[in-house]
N, C-alpha and C positions, 0 to 999 in steps of 0.2 A: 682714586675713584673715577670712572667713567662716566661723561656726559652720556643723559638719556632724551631723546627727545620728547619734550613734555609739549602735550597741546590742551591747550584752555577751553574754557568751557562755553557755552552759549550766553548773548547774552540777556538780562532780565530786563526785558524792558517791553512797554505796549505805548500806545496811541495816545496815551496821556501823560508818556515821560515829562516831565519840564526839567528835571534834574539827571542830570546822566554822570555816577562816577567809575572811575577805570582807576583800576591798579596796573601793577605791569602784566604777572604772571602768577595763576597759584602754585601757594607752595606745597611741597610733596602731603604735608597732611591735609592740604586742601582738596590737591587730586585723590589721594586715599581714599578718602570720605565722599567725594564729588560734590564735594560742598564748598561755594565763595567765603572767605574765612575762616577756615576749621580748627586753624591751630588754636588752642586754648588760651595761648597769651598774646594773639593777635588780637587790637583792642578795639576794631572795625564795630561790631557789634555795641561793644557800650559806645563808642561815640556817639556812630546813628543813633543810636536810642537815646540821645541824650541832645539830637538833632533836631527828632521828632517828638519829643517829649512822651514817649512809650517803651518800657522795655521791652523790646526785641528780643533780646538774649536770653529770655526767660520761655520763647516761646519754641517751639519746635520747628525745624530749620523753613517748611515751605510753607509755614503760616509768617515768617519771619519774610520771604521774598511776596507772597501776597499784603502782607501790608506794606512793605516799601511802594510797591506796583500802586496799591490805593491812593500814597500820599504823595503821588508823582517822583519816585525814587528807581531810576535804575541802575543794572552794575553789568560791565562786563570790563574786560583787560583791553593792553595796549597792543600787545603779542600776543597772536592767534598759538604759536609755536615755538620753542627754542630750544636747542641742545643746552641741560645746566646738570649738573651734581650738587645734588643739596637744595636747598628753599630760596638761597641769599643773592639777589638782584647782580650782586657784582660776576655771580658765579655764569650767567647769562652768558649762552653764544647762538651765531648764526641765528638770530630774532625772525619771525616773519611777519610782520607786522598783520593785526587787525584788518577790516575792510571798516573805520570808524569812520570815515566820508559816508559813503553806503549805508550803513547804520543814523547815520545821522540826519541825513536827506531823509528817513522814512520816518522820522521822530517830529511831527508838526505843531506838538507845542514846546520843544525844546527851548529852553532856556540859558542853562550852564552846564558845563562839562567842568566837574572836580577829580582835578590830577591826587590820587592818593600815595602821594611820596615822586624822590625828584625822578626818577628811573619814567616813571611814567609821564610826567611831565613833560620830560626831555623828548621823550618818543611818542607823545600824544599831540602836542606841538605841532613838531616835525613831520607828520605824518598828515594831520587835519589844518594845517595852516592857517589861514584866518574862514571864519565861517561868520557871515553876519549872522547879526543878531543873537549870537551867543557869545556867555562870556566864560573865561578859560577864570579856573580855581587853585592855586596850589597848594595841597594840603602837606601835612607833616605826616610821615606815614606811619599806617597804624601799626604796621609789625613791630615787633620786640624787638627788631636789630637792631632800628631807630629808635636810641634809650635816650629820651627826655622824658618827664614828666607826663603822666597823663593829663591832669590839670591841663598842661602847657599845649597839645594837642589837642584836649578838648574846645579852648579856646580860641585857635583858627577853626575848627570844624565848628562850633557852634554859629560862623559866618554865613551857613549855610540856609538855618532857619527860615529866611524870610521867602527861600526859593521853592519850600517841600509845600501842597495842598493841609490846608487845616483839617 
């Protein structure tokens, strides 16, 4: 199979972020669809809703990115760009990183940046180095690749609670 160059989406966020989380890259059903989380057993959706104590997942995809925006929740990637084949993080080449410095300078009640899985982590880090006043999150990622328990996922994401707008 042949690497395609995939480029990521814009990201969700306004004026009142306090929480900002970054995956690395969507996967092809995410591009498909042009939708942040699309694949079906990616389990993004229930956790947030389970972050925010509302299900999401129940609601139609840009009523679902307006309330995260309401309860101080944004999303965008770590990787603006990358040649991959297939969805699977390891499949990743020639990355071009986000402008997340830039993004994050315009974000003034920023609080924390949650890393969703280590891919992003690794390259969200590296890329935003230390930023005062916010604090870096790493979360267990919510794609199917990464097969532990939802349970067990939900339970570092539910870390997150005290950072979203009631």
């Amino acid at each position: 199979m042949t690497d395609i160059r995939r480029v990521g989406f814009a990201p969700v966020v306004d004026a009142e972020t306090r929480l900002l989380i970054l995956g690395s890259l969507p996967g092809d059903a995410s591009l498909k669809a042009a939708q942040y989380y699309a694949h079906p057993r990616n389990a993004f959706w229930p956790l947030i809703s389970g972050v925010l104590g509302e299900d999401l997942a129940a609601q139609p995809y840009e009523q679902r990115l307006d309330r995260l925006k309401a309860r101080g929740v944004g999303l965008w990637d770590v990787i603006a760009s990358a040649e991959r084949s297939g969805s699977l993080d390891a499949e990743i080449r020639s990355p071009e990183a986000a402008d997340l410095r830039g993004l994050i300078g315009s974000l003034p009640r920023l609080r924390a940046v949650a890393f969703n899985g280590k891919l992003a982590a690794k390259l969200g880090r590296r890329i935003m180095g230390d930023v005062a006043g916010v604090r870096f999150i790493d979360l267990p990622s919510s794609s199917p690749a990464h097969a532990i328990p939802l349970t067990s996922k939900a339970n570092v994401w539910n870390s997150l609670t005290d950072l979203v707008e009631r």
